[in-house]
C-alpha positions as a printed NumPy array, in Angstrom:
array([[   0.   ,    0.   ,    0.   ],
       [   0.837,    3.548,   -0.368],
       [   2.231,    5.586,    2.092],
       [  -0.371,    9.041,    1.275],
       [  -2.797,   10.538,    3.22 ],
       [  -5.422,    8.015,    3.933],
       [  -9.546,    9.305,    3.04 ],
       [ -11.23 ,    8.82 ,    6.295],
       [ -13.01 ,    5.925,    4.713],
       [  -9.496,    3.837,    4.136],
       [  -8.642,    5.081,    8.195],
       [ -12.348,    3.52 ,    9.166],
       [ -11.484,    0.445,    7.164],
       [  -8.179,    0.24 ,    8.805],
       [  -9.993,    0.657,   12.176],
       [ -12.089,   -1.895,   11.73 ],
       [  -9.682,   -4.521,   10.489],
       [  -7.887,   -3.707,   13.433],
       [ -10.401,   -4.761,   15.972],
       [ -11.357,   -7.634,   13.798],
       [  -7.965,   -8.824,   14.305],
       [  -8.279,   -8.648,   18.37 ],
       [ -11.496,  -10.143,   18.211],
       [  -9.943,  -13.349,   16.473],
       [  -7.436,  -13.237,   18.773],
       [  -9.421,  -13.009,   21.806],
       [ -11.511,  -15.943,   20.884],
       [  -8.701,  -18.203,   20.192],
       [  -7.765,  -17.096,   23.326],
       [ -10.981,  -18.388,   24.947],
       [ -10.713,  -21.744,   22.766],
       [  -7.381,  -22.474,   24.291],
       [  -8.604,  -21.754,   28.05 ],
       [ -11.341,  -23.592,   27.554],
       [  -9.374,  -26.234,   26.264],
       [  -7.015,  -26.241,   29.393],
       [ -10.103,  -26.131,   31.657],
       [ -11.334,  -29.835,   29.341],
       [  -7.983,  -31.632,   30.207],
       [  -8.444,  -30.704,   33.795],
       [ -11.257,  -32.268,   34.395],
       [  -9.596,  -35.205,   33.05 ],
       [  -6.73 ,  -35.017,   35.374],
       [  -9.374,  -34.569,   38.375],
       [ -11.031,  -37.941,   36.738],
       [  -7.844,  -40.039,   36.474],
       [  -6.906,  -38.849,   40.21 ],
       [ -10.358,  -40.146,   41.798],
       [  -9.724,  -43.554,   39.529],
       [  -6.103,  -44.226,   40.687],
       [  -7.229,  -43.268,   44.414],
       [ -10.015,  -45.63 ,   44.254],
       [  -7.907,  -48.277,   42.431],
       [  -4.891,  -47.834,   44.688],
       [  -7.112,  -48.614,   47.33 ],
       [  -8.459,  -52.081,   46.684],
       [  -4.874,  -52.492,   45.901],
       [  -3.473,  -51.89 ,   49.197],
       [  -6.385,  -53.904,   50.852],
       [  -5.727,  -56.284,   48.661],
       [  -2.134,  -56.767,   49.425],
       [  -2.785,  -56.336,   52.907],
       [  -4.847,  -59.92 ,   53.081],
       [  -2.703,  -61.89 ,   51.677],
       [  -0.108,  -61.314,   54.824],
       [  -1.899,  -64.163,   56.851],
       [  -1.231,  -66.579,   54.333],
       [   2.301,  -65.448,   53.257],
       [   4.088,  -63.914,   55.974],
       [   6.775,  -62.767,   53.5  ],
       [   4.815,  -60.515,   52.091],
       [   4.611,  -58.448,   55.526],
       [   8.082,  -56.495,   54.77 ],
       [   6.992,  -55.22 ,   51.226],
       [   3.648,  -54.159,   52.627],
       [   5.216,  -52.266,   55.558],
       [   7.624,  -50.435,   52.877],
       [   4.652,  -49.629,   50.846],
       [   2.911,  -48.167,   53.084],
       [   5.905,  -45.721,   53.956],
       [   5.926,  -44.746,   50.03 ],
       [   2.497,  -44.401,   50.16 ],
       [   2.47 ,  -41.689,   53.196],
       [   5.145,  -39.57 ,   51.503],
       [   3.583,  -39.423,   48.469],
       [   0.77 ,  -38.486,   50.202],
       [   1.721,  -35.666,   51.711],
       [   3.346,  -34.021,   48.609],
       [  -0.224,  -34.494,   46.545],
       [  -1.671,  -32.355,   49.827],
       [   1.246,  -30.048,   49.131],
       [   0.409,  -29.467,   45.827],
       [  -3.287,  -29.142,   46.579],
       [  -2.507,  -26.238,   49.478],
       [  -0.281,  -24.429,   46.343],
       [  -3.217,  -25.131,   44.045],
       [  -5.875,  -23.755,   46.415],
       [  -3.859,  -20.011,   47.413],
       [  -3.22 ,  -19.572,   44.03 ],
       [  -7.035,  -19.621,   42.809],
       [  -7.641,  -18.34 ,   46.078],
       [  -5.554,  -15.039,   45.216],
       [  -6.334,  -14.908,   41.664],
       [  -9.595,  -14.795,   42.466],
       [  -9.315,  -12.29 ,   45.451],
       [ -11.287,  -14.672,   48.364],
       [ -11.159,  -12.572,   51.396],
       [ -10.755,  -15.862,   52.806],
       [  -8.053,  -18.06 ,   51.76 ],
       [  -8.942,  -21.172,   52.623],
       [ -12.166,  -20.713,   50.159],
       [  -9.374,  -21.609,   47.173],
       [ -10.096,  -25.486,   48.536],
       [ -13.729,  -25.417,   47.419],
       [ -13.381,  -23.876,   44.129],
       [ -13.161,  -25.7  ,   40.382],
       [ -11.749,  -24.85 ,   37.581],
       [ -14.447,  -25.189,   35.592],
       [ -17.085,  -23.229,   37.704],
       [ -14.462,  -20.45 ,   37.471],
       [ -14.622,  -20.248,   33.257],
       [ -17.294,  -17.74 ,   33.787],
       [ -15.3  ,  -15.298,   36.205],
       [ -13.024,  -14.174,   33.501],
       [ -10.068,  -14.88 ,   35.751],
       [  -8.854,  -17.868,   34.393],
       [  -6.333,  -16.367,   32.22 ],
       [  -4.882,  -14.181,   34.385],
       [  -1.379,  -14.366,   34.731],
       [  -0.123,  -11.877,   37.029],
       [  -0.861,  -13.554,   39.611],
       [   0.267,  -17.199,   39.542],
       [   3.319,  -15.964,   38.127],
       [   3.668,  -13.403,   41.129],
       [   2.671,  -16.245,   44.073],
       [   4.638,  -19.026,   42.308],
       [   7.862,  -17.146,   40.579],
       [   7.747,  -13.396,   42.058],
       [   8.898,  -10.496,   40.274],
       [  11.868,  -11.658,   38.456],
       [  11.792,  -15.158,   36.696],
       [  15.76 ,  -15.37 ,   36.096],
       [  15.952,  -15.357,   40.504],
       [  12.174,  -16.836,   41.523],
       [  11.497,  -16.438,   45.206],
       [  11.809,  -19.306,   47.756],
       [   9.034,  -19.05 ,   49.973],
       [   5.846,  -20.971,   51.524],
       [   3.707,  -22.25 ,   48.781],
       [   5.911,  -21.299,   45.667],
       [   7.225,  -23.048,   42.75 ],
       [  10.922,  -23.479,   44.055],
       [   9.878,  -24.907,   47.492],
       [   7.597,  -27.532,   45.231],
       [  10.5  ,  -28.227,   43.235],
       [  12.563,  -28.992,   46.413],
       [   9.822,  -31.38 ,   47.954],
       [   9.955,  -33.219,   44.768],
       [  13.48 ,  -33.705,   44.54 ],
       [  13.712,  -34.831,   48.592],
       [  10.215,  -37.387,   47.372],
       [  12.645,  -38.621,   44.931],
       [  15.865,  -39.32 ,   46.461],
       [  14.212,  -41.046,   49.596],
       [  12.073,  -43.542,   47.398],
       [  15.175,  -44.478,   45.621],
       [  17.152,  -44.661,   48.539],
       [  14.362,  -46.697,   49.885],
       [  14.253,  -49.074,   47.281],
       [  17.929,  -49.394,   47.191],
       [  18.237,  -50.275,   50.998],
       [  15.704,  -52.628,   49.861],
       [  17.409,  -54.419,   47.059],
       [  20.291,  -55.338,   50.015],
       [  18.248,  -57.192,   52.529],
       [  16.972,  -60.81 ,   51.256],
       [  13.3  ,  -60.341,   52.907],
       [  12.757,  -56.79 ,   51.013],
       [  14.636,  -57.63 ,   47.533],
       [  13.132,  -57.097,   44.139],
       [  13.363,  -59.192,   41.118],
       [  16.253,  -57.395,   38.955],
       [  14.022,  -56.533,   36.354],
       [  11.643,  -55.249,   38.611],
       [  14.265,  -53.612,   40.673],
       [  15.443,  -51.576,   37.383],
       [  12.061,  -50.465,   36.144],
       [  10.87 ,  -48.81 ,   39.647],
       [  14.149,  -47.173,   39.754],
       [  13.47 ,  -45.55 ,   36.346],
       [   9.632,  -44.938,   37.027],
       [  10.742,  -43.008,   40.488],
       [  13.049,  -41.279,   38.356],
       [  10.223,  -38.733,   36.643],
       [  10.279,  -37.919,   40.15 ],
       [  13.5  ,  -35.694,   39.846],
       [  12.321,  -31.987,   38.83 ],
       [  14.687,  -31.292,   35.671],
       [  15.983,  -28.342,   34.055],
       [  16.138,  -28.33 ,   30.097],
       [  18.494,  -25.773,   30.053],
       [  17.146,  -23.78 ,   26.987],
       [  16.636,  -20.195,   26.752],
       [  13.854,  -17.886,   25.691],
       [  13.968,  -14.365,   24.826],
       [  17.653,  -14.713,   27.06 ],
       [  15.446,  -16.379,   29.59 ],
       [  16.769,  -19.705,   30.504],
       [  14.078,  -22.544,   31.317],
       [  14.117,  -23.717,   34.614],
       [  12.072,  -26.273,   35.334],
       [  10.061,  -23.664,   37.916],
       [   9.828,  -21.425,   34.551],
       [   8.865,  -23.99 ,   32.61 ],
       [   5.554,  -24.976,   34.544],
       [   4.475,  -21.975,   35.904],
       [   6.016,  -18.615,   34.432],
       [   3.953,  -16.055,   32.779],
       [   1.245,  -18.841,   32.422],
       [  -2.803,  -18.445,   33.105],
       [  -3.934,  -19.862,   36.033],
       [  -6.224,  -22.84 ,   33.96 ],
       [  -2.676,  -23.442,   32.259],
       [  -1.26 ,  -23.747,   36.281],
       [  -4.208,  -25.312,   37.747],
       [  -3.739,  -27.817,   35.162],
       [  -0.022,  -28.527,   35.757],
       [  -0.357,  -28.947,   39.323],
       [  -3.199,  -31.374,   38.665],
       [  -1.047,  -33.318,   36.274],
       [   1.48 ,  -33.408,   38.961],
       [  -0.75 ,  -35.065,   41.604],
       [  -1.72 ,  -36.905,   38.939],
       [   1.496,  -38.729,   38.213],
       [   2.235,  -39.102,   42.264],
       [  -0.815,  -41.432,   41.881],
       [   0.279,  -43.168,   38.98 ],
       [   3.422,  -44.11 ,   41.271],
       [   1.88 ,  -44.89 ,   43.643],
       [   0.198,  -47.632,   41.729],
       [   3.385,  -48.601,   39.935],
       [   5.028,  -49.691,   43.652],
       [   2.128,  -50.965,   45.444],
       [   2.344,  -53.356,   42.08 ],
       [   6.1  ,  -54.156,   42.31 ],
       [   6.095,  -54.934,   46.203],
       [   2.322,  -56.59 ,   46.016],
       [   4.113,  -58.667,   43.22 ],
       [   7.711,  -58.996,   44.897],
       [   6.658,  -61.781,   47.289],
       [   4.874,  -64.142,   45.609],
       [   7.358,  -63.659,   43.013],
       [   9.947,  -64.779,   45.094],
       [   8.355,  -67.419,   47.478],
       [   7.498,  -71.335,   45.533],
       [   4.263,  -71.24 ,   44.405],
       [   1.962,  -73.933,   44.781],
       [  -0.377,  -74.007,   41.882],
       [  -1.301,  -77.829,   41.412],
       [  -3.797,  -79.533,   43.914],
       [  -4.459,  -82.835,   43.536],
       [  -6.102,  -85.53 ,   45.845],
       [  -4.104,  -87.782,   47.661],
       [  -5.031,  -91.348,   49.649],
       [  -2.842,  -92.443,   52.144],
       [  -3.626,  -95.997,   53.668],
       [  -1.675,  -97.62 ,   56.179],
       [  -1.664, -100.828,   53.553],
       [  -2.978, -101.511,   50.628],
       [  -3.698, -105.094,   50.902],
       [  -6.507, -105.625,   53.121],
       [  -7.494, -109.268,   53.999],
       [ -11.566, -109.893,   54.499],
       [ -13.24 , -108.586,   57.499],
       [ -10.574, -106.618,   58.054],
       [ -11.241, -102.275,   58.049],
       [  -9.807, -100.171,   55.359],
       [  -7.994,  -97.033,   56.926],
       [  -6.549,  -93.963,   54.965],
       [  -6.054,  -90.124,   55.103],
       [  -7.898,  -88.734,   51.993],
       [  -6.724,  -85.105,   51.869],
       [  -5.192,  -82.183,   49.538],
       [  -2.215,  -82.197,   48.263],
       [  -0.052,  -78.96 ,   46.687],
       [   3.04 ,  -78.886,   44.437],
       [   4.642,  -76.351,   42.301],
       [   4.957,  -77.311,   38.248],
       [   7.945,  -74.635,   38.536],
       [   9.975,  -76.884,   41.26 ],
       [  13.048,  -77.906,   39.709],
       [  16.009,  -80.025,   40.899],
       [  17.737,  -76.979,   42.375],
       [  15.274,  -76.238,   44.369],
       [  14.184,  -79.46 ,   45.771],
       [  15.896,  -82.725,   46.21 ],
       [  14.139,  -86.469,   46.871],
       [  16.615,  -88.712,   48.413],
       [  15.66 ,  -92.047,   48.503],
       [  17.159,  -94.063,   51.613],
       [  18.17 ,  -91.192,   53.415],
       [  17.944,  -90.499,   56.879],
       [  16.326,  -87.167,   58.401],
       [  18.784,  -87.445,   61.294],
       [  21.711,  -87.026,   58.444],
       [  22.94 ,  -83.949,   56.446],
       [  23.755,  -85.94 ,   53.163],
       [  23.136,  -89.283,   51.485],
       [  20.666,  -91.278,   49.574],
       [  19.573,  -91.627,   46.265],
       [  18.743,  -88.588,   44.448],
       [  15.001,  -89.317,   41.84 ],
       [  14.087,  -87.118,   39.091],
       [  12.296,  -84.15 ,   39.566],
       [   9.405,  -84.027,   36.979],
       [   6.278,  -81.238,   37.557],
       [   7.439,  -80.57 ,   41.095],
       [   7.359,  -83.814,   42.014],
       [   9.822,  -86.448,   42.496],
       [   9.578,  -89.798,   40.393],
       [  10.471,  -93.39 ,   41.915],
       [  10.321,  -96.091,   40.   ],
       [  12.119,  -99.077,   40.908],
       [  12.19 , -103.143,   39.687],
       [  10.39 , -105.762,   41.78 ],
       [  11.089, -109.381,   42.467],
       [   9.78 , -111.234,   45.02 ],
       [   5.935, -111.444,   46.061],
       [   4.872, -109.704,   49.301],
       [   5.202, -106.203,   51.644],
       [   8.022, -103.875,   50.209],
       [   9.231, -100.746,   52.285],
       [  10.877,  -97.269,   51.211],
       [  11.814,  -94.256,   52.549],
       [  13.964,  -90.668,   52.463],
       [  14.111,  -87.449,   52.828],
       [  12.96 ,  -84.193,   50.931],
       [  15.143,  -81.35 ,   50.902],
       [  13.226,  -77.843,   50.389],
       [  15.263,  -75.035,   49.697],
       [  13.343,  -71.706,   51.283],
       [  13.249,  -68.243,   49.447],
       [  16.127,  -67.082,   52.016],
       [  18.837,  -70.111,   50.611],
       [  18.622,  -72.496,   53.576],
       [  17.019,  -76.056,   53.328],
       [  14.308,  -77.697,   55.399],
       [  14.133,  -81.574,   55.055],
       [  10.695,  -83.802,   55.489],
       [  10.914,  -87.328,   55.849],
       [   8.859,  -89.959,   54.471],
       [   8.288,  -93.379,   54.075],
       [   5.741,  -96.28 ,   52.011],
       [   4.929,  -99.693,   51.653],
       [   3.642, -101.403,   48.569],
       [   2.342, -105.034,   48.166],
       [   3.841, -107.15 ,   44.739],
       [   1.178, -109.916,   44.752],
       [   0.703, -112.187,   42.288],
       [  -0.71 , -111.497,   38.869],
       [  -4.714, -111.156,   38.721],
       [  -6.973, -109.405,   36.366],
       [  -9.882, -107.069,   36.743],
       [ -12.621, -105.828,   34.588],
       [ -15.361, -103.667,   35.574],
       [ -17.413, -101.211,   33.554],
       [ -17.72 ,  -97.931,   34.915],
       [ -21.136,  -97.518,   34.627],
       [ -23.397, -100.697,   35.098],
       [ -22.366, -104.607,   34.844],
       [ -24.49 , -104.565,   31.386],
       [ -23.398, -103.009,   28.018],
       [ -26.227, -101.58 ,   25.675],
       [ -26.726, -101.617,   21.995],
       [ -25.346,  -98.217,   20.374],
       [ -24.005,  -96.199,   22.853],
       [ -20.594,  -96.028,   24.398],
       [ -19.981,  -98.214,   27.395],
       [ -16.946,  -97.088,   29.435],
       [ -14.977,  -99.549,   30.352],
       [ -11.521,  -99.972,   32.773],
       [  -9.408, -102.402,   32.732],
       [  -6.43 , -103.203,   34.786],
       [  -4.067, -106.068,   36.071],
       [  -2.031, -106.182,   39.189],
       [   1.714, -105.648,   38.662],
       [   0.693, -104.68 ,   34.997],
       [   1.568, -101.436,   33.363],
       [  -1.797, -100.735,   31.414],
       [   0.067, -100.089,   28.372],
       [   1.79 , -103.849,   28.367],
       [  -2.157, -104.851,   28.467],
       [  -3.806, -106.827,   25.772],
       [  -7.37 , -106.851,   25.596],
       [  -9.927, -108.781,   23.184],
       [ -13.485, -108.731,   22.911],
       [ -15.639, -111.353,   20.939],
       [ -19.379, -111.469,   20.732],
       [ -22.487, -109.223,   19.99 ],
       [ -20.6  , -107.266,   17.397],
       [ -19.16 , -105.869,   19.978],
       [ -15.838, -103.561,   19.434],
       [ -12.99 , -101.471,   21.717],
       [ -11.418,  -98.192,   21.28 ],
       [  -9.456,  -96.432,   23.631],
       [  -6.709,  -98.506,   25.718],
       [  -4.553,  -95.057,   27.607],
       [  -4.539,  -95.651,   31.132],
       [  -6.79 ,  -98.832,   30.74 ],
       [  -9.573,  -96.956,   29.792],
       [ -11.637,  -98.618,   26.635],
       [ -14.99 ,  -97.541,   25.046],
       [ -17.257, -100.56 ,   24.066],
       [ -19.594, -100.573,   21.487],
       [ -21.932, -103.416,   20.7  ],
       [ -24.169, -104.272,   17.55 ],
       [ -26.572, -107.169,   19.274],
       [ -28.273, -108.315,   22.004],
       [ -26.993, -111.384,   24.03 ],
       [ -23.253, -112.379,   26.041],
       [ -19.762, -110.881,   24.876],
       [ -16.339, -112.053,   26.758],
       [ -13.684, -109.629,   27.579],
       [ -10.098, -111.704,   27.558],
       [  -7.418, -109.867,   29.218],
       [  -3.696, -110.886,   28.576],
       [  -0.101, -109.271,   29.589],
       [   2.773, -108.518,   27.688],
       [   5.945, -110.187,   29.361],
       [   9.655, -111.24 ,   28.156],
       [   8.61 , -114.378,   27.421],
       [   5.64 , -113.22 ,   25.258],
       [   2.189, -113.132,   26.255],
       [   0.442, -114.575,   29.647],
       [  -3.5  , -114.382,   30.276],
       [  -4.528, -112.805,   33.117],
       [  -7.035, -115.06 ,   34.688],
       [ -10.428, -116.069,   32.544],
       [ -12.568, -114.385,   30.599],
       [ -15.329, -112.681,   31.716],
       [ -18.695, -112.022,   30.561],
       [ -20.908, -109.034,   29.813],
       [ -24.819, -109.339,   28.546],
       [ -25.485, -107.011,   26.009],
       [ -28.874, -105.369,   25.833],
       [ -30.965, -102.638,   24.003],
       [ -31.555,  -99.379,   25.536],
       [ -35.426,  -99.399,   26.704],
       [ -37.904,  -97.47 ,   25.279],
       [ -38.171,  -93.815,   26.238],
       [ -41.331,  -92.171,   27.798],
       [ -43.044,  -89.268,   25.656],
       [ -42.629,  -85.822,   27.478],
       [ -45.024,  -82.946,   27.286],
       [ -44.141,  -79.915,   28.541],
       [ -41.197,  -81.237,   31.07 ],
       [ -43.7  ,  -83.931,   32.409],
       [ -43.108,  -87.567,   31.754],
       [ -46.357,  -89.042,   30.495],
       [ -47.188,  -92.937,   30.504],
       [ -51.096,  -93.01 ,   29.892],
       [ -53.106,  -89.925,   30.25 ],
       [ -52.056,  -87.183,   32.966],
       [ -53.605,  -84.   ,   33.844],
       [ -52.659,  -80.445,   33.273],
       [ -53.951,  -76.985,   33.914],
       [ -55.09 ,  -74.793,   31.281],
       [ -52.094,  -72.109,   31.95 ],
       [ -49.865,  -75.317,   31.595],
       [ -50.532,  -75.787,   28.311],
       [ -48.748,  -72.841,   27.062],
       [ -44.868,  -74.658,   28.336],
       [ -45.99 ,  -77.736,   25.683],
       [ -44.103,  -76.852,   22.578],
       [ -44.44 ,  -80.1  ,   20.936],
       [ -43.192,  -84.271,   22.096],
       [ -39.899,  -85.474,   23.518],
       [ -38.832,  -88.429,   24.918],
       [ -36.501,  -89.533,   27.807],
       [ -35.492,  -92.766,   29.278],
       [ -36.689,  -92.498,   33.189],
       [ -33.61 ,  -93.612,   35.541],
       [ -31.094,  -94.767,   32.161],
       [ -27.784,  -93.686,   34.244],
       [ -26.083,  -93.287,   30.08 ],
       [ -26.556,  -89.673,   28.829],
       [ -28.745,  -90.918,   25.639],
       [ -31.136,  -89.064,   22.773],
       [ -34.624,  -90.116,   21.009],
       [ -35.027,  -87.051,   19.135],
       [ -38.565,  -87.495,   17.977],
       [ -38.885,  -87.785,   14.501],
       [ -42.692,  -87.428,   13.97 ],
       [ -46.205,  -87.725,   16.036],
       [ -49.979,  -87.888,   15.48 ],
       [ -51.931,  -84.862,   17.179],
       [ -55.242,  -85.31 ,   17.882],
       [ -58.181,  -83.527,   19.862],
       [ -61.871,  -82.702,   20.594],
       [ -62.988,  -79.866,   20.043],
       [ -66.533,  -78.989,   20.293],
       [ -67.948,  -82.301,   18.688],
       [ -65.513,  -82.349,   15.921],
       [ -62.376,  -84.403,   16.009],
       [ -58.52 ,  -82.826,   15.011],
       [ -56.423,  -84.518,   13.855],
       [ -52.763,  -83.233,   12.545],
       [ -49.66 ,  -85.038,   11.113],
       [ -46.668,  -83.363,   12.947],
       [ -42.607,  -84.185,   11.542],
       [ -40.08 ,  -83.588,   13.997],
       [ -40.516,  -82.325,   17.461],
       [ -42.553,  -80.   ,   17.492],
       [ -46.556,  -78.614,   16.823],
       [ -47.196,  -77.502,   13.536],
       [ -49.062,  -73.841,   14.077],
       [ -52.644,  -75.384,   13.568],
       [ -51.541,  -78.265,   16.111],
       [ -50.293,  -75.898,   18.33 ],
       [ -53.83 ,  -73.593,   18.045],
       [ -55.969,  -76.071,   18.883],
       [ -53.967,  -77.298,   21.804],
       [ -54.544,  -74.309,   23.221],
       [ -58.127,  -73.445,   22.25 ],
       [ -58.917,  -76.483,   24.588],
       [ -61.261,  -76.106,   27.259],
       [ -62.2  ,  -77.518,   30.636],
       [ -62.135,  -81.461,   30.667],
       [ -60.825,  -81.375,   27.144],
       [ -58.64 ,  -84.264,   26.186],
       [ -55.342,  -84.408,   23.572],
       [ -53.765,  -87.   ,   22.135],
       [ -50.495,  -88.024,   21.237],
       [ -50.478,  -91.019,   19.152],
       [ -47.441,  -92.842,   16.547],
       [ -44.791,  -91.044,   18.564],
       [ -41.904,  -92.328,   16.322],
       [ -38.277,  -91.526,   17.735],
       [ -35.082,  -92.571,   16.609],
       [ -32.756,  -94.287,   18.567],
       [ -28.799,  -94.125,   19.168],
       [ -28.257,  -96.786,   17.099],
       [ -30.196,  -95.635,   14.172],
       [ -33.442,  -97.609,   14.532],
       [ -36.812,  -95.909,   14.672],
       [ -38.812,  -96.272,   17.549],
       [ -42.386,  -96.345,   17.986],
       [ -43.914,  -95.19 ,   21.652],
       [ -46.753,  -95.667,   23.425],
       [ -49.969,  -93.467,   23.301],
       [ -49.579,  -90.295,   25.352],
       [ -53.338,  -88.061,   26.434],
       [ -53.408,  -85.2  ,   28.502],
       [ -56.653,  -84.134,   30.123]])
C-alpha cells in the first residue's frame, strides 16, 4: 500500500480490520482456556480412579499377609511410600488452592479449597497471569522467590520425594526379605526417576528454562491449575506402579503352589476280608515350577543325616520313583525331601511307604453298570495287578461288539446285538504273552424305550394339566426315566389329535414339534378337554426308529 494521506473511509477500514484482528485473537484465546479447563477435568477424573484403584490395591495386598508372611516387609515399605507421596499431593493441593484463592481475590483463603476450575470459566479470571506468576515465581523469573507455597519450594519437595524412594528401594534391594526381582528392581528405579524436577536448560527471549519457569512462568492460572493437577496426577500413577512391584515382589519370590491334587494315604494296601480299610484322603499342593535346584528327593536317606541317599528325578514338582520288583509280598521305602526356602537355607521332610507285589490277577469292571447296551458307548476300565496298562492286551468277541481307547486302561465298548460278549485280558511279558485269569462275561442289551414328554412332564397313559400349563408344551420329547447313560430319542414325527366342540382334530406333525394349527388347537382347549399323542416315532442311538406308546393329557 501507499504511504499518502489516507480518506477517512481507508482510516475507518483500517480501524475496523484492526479490531477484527483482536477479536480473532481473543476468541482463540478463549478456545485455548477452555481447552485447558477440558484436560483438567480429566486429570481430576484419572486422580479419583487411581485413588479408588490404589485402594483395593493396598487392601488387597494387605490380606494376603496371613497366608504369606513374607509378604509383611513389602507391605510395611509400601505403606511408607504411600504416606510420603501423600503428603506431597496435599502439598500441591494447598499451592493449588492459594493460588485460585488469590487470583480470584477470596477474602478468605482457605475458600481456594472449594473452588473448580471449571465453575471459574465464567469469572473471567482464568487467564490471568499476574498472579500465579507473582505467588509461584515473584517479580523476576531469572531469581524466583523461595518461599511458603511457591514453585521453588515444590520443586525442592519433589526432589527430597525422589531421592528417599530411591534410597528406599535401594536399601531394599540389600536385605533378602525386602529384595526385588532385577528386572523389577530396574524399572521402579526408572519410574521413580520422573520424580526428579529437571531443568532443560534452553533459553527464551535470554530467559533460561528452569524447570520452575517452565511450569508456571507467565502462564494463566487454567494453564497452572492444570499442571499442578497433572502433577498429583502422576504421584498417583506411582503410587500404583510400587504398590504393584512390592504386592508382586513376594509371591514372586516365594514357591508357588499351583497344582492340587487328591491324595489317599492308607496304612496298607492289601486288606485281607473282614478286616477295616484305613486312609487319610486329603489335599495335596506342588509347584509345576519346582526344579532339581530347588528341591531334592533322596531315597534311603535319613532325616537325622545332612547328606546321602539316592537322588530321583524331579518331573512337575514332584519327584519320580520307580524301581524293579522281584519277590511277592510287603516292600518298604523311605527318604528325605530337601526344600530349599526363598532365604537359601534347606528344610528336610521325611517320608516313608509300603507297597504289596502280589501275584498277577486281572480285573474288569465297567464304569457304569455290569451290562453293556446296543449303540451307545460303554466305558470300560481295565487293569491287572503288577501290569503297566500299556503292556495290556485286551480282546473282545461277541455281539458285534468292538474297543477303542486302551490309555490308562480306559476302553470304550460298542456293541451291535443283544446277548453275552467275553472280555479276555492278557499281559505282555519277556517271554511273550500270559492271560490274566479267565474271561469274563458281559450281557449285552438294548436301551429301553423312552417315555413321551409334554411340557417337562413324563407321560405314561393320560395325565392331567392346567389350562395355563398348556402354554410350556411346545411339541413331544422323549426320555429314558432312571437310564444312568446320557442318551437321545429325538422325535422324529407324532400324530396330534383332539376334541374340540364335537368335531375331532387330527394333525400329522414331523419332527418335534406342533405344527401352528396343532399348536392352536392345543390351546383353544377347554375344561375337561382331552389331547392326544399317538405314533410317537423316535429314533434311537443306534439308528433304529422307535415307535412309543400313546400319550393323552386331560
Amino acid at each position: 500500500m501507499s504511504g499518502g494521506k489516507e480518506t477517512p473511509r481507508q482510516k475507518m477500514i483500517g480501524m475496523m480490520y484492526l479490531v477484527l484482528t483482536a477479536l480473532l485473537a481473543m476468541n482463540v484465546s478463549k478456545q485455548i482456556l477452555h481447552g485447558y479447563i477440558v484436560v483438567n477435568e480429566s486429570m481430576e477424573v484419572s486422580k479419583r480412579n487411581l485413588t479408588a484403584n490404589n485402594k483395593r490395591i493396598t487392601e488387597s495386598f494387605e490380606s494376603t499377609i496371613n497366608g504369606n508372611p513374607a509378604a509383611k516387609p513389602y507391605f510395611d515399605k509400601a505403606k511408607i511410600a504411600q504416606t510420603q507421596l501423600d503428603e506431597l499431593v496435599k502439598y500441591i493441593d494447598k499451592v493449588k488452592f492459594n493460588v485460585i484463592a488469590k487470583t480470584e481475590k477470596y477474602e478468605n483463603a482457605a475458600s481456594g479449597d472449594t473452588a473448580q476450575l471449571k465453575h471459574l470459566e465464567s469469572t473471567g479470571s482464568v487467564d490471568n497471569y499476574d498472579i500465579p506468576t507473582h505467588e509461584l515465581i515473584g517479580s523476576d523469573a531469572a531469581t524466583p522467590e523461595n518461599k511458603p507455597l511457591s514453585a521453588l519450594e515444590l520443586k525442592d519437595k519433589f526432589l527430597k520425594l525422589h531421592n528417599s524412594l530411591v534410597g528406599m528401594v535401594e536399601e531394599m534391594q540389600k536385605n533378602p526379605k525386602t529384595k526385588l526381582l532385577p528386572d523389577d528392581y530396574e524399572g521402579l528405579k526408572k519410574k521413580l526417576g520422573s520424580l526428579k524436577p529437571i531443568d532443560s536448560g534452553l533459553e527464551d527471549d535470554g530467559l533460561k528454562m528452569t524447570w520452575e519457569v517452565e511450569n508456571f512462568y507467565h502462564l494463566p492460572m487454567a494453564a497452572v491449575v492444570t499442571n499442578l493437577n497433572k502433577m498429583q496426577a502422576e504421584l498417583k500413577n506411582i503410587e500404583a506402579e510400587l504398590l504393584q512391584v512390592f504386592s508382586g515382589a513376594s509371591g514372586k519370590l516365594a514357591i508357588k503352589f499351583d497344582r492340587l491334587s487328591a491324595k489317599v494315604i492308607a496304612p496298607s494296601s492289601y486288606i485281607q476280608s473282614g478286616q477295616p480299610y484305613q486312609a487319610d484322603i486329603f489335599l495335596a499342593a506342588s509347584s509345576s515350577a519346582m526344579t532339581a535346584d530347588m528341591m531334592e528327593v533322596l531315597m534311603g536317606a535319613d532325616s537325622a543325616s545332612t547328606s546321602g541317599g539316592e537322588k530321583i528325578p524331579i518331573e512337575g514338582g514332584m519327584g519320580k520313583y520307580n524301581v524293579g520288583t522281584g519277590g511277592q509280598g510287603e516292600q518298604t521305602y523311605k527318604g528325605v525331601i530337601k526344600f530349599k526356602k526363598p532365604d537359601g537355607t534347606f528344610d528336610r521332610y521325611p517320608f516313608s511307604g509300603t507297597y504289596m507285589v502280589a501275584a498277577p490277577a486281572v480285573a474288569v469292571a465297567a464304569e457304569k453298570m455290569n451290562v453293556f447296551y446296543i449303540g451307545v458307548d460303554n466305558p470300560v476300565a481295565i487293569s491287572a495287578a503288577g501290569v503297566s496298562p500299556t503292556d495290556l492286551l485286551v480282546n473282545i468277541s461277541g455281539c458285534g461288539a468292538t474297543k477303542t481307547g486302551g490309555a490308562g486302561g480306559k476302553f470304550v465298548i460298542r456293541a451291535t446285538a443283544p446277548g453275552t460278549c467275553m472280555i479276555s485280558v492278557s499281559a505282555k511279558t519277556k517271554d511273550g504273552t500270559k492271560p490274566q485269569g479267565k474271561p469274563t462275561p458281559f450281557r449285552v442289551k438294548k436301551i429301553p424305550d423312552p417315555t413321551p414328554k409334554l411340557g417337562g412332564r413324563l407321560v405314561q397313559g393320560i395325565a392331567d394339566y392346567k389350562k395355563i400349563e398348556l402354554a410350556s408344551i411346545a411339541g413331544v420329547g422323549a426320555e429314558v426315566p432312571g437310564f444312568d447313560f446320557d442318551v437321545k430319542f429325538p422325535v422324529v414325527s407324532f400324530i396330534f389329535s383332539a376334541n374340540v366342540k364335537g368335531n375331532l382334530k387330527e394333525f400329522t406333525c414331523t419332527g418335534p414339534n406342533f405344527s401352528s394349527d396343532a399348536k392352536q388347537v392345543l390351546h383353544s382347549l377347554g375344561n375337561d378337554g382331552k389331547a392326544y399323542f399317538e405314533d410317537i416315532k423316535v429314533k434311537a442311538p443306534d439308528g433304529s426308529i422307535r415307535k412309543l406308546a400313546t400319550a393323552s393329557l386331560k
